[in-house]
N, C-alpha and C positions, 0 to 999 in steps of 0.2 A: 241249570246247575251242572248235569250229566255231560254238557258239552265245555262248557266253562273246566271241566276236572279234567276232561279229556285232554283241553290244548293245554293246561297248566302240567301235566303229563308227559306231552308230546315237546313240551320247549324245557322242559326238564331233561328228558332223556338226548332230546339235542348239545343241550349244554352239556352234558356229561358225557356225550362222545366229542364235543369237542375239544373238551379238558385233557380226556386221557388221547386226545388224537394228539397233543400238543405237547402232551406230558411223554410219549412215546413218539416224538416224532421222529427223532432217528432211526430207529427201526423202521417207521414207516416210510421214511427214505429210501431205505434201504431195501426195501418192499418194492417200491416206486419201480427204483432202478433197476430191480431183479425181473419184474414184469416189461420192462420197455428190451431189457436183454434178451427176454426168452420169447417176446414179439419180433425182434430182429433176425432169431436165429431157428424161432420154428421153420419159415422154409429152408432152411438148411436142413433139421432135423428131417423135414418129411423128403426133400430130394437122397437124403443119403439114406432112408428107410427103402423108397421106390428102387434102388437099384436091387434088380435080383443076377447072379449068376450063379447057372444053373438051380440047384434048391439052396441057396448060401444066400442070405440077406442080412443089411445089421441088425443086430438088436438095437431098441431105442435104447438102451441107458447108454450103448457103447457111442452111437449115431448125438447126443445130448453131451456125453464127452469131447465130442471130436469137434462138434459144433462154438462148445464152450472154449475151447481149447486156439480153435481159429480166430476167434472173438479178443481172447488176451493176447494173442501174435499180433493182430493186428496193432492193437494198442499199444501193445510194447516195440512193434517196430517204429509208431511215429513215435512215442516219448526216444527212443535211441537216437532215430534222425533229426530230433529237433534239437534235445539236451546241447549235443556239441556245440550247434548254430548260433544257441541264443546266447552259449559261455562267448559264444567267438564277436556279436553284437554286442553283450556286453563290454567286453575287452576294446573293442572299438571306439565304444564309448568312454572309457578310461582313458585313454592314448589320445585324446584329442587335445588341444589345446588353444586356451583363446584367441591370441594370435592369428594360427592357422585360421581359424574359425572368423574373425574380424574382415584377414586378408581373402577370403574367400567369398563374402557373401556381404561386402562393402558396396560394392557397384550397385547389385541387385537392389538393395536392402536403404541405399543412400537417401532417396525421396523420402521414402514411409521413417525415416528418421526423424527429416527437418519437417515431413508434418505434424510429429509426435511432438517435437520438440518446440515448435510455434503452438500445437494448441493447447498443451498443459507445459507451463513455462517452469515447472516446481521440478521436473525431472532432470532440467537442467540442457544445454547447450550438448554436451560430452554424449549425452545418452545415447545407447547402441542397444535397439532390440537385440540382435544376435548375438549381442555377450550374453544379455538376460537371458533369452531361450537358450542358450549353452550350459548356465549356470546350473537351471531349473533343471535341465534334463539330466544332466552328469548328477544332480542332486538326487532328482530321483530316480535314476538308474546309477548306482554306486556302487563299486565294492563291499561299503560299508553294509549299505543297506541289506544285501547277501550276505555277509556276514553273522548281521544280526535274526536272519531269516534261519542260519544255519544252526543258531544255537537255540533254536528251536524243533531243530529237526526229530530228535530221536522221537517225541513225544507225537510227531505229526506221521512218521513212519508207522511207530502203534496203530496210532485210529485206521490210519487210511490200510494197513495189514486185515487187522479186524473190517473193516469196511466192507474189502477187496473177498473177505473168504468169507462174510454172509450173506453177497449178492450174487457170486457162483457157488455155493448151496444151494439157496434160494433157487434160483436160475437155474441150477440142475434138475432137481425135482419138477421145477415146474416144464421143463420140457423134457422129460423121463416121462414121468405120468401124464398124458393127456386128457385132457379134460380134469385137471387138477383145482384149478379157479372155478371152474362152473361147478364144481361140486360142492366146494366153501360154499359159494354162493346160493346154489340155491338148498341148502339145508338151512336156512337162516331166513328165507321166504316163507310162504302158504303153500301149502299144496297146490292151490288153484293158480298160483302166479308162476309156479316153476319152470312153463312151458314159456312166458313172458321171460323171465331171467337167464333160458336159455338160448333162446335168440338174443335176446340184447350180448350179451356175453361172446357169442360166435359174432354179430356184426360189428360188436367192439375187437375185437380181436381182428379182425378182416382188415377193418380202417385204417388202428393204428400199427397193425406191421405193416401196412402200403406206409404209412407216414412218414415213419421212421426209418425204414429205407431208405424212401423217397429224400425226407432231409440230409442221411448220408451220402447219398449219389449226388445232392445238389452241393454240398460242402465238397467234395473232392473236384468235382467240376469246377469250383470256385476257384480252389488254391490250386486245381490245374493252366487253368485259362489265366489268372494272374500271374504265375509262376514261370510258363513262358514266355507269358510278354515283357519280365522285365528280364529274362535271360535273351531273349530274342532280339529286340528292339530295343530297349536302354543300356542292352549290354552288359547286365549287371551282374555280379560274381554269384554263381549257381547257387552256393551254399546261402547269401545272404537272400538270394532271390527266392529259395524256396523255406527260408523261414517266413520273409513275410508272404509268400503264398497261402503256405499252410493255416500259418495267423489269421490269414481273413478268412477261409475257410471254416474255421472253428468257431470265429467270431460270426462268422454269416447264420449262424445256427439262433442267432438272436436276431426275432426278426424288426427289421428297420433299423433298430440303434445300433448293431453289430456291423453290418455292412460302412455306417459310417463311421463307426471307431476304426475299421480296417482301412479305411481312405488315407485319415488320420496318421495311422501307424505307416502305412505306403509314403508317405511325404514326406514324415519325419525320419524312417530309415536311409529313403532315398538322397534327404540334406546330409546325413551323418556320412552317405558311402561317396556323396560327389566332395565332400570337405576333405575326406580323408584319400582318397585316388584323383589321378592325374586323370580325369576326364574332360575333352576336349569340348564336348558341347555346353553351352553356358548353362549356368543354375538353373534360371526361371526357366529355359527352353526343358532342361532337364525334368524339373517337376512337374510341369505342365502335363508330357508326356508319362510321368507315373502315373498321377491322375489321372489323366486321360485314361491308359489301359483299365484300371480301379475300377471306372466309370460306364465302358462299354460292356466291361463284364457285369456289373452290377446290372447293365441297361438287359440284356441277354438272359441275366438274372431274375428278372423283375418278369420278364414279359415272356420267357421261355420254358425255365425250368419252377416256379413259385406258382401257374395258376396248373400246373400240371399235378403240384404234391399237391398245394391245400384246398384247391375245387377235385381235382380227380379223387384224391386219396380220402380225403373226409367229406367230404360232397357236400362242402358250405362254399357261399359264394363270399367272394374275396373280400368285399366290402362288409360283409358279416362278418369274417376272419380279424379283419382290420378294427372295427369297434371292439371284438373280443379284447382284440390286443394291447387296445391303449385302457381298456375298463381295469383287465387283471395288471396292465404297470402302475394303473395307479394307486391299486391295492398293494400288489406285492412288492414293486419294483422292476429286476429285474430277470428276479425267479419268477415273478409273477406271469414275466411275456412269453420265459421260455417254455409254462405248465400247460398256457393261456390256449393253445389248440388242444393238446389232447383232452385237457377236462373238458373242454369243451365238446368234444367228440364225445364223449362220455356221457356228460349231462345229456346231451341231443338224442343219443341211443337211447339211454334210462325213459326220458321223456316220451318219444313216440312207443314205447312197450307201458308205459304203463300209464299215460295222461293221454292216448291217444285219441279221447272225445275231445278235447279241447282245439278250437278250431286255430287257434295260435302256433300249439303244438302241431295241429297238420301243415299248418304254411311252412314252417320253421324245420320241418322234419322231410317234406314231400321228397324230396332226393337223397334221401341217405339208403333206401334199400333198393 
């Protein structure tokens, strides 16, 4: 009965950190985020502490300032350089016309017509995929549709204002104070476990600043190496080349499904910019070779810089990585895939400090310290 009380207890108090974890969860968002910032930026912090000249050193609050402060520059230099880009993509998309659009991707596009159009007879003789895909995309890339985005704006400036000033809070203190987390944390353990909560805590902290580095340096690599292939080799106008650069970069940060939405997004920019410019090389030659670049970076990707962050950085092997990631998309989605390493670094740390008898938990753990 003593144990029977016990789990009835024990799934009680689960459920009610689950409630208010759900019931608070923007906060806890925001938490999230503030902890992945001040893992980004504590080496910052500590290299700008190590400089001494002569007895002059910074102080950490000033060192946690300057850090937090290089963190929103960055941010706000890509939102600056993309803003213009994607008004200027949009506008491209505006400006086209079907016609144009018909006369340009006829030849190409002729066969996969009359196949369409022999084997479902109901679409009719007339049928032109490329007017349809023209349709769709001017549909859902519109003016309008910006429009009605904008008249939503003021409401969306609030949150994201409020958002933006409780995750560098957040993120200040937590890299002002060091050892800020592990003091939470371990006042909320036993005494006998605190030495347990303090190592997990420093090896979590280890991992995921490698990680999240590691996936920054692989996103700028991404929309670097995309970015001049298609200014380099398809020729393509810097400004439109390095929107969808950047895009797949960002989008790479998802892993598996994001590399292929940026494929996607490379083909259909590259149809929109061969329709609308006088480019000499034919279409399919043309997209082929967008692809193509897409592909070898992806290939570079896959096999260069991806077993470097998620085997080097979190010391799981890759096919471990890989089940994590399709377990938490099924659960979550697509938030799911993007949480799906770090909890999981997290759980693995937790585990080997404190189920370390478990011979599961030794297999599953043997390479993380």
């Amino acid at each position: 009965m003593d144990k029977l009380a016990k789990y009835i207890i024990i799934a009680g108090a689960t459920a009610l950190v689950l409630l208010l974890g759900w019931y608070f969860r923007t906060i806890l968002l925001y938490l999230a985020i503030a902890i992945v910032v001040s893992l980004v930026g504590k080496p910052i912090v500590k290299f700008l502490t190590g400089i001494h000249i002569k007895n002059f050193h910074l102080p950490r609050w000033l060192a946690a300032i300057l850090t937090l402060t290089l963190i929103i520059c960055v941010c706000l230099s890509l939102f600056l350089l993309l803003a213009p880009m994607i008004g200027e993509f949009v506008q491209l998309v505006s400006n086209m016309s079907p016609s144009t659009l018909t006369t340009r991707m006829y030849e190409p596009l002729e066969k996969i017509n009359e196949f369409i159009s022999k084997s479902i007879p109901s679409v009719g003789p007339d049928f032109r995929i490329e007017v349809y895909l023209f349709n769709y995309i001017k549909e859902f890339i519109s003016l309008n549709t910006f429009s009605n985005i904008i008249v939503s704006l003021a409401s969306f400036i609030t949150d994201f204002g409020i958002a933006v000033f409780s995750i560098v809070f957040i993120a200040f203190f937590m890299l002002m104070e060091n050892g800020l987390v592990t003091n939470v944390l371990t006042s909320i353990v036993p005494d006998r476990l605190e030495d347990n909560m303090r190592r997990a805590v420093k090896s979590i902290s280890s991992l995921l600043s490698r990680y999240f580095i590691g996936i920054f340096l692989e996103s700028l690599f991404v929309a670097t190496l995309n970015s001049l292939g298609l200014i380099f080799i398809v020729k393509m106008d810097p400004q439109l080349a390095l929107v969808v650069g950047f895009a797949s970069g960002i989008l790479n940060i998802i892993p598996y499904l994001g590399p292929f939405i940026g494929d996607l997004l490379a083909v259909v920019m590259a149809l929109l910019y061969h329709i609308n410019n006088s480019v000499e090389m034919p279409l399919l030659l043309f997209l082929i070779i967008v692809l193509a670049i897409f592909i070898v970076t992806q290939f570079i990707d896959n096999y260069v810089f991806q077993p470097l962050i998620y085997s080097n950085s979190v010391k799981a092997h890759p096919l471990e990585i890989f089940l994590i990631i399709l377990i938490a998309g099924q659960i979550g989605g697509v938030f799911g895939i993007l949480i799906a390493v770090p909890l999981y670094t997290v759980l693995r740390v937790i585990a080997s400090e404190f189920l370390s008898q478990s011979k599961f938990v030794q297999r599953l753990t043997r390479n993380i310290k």
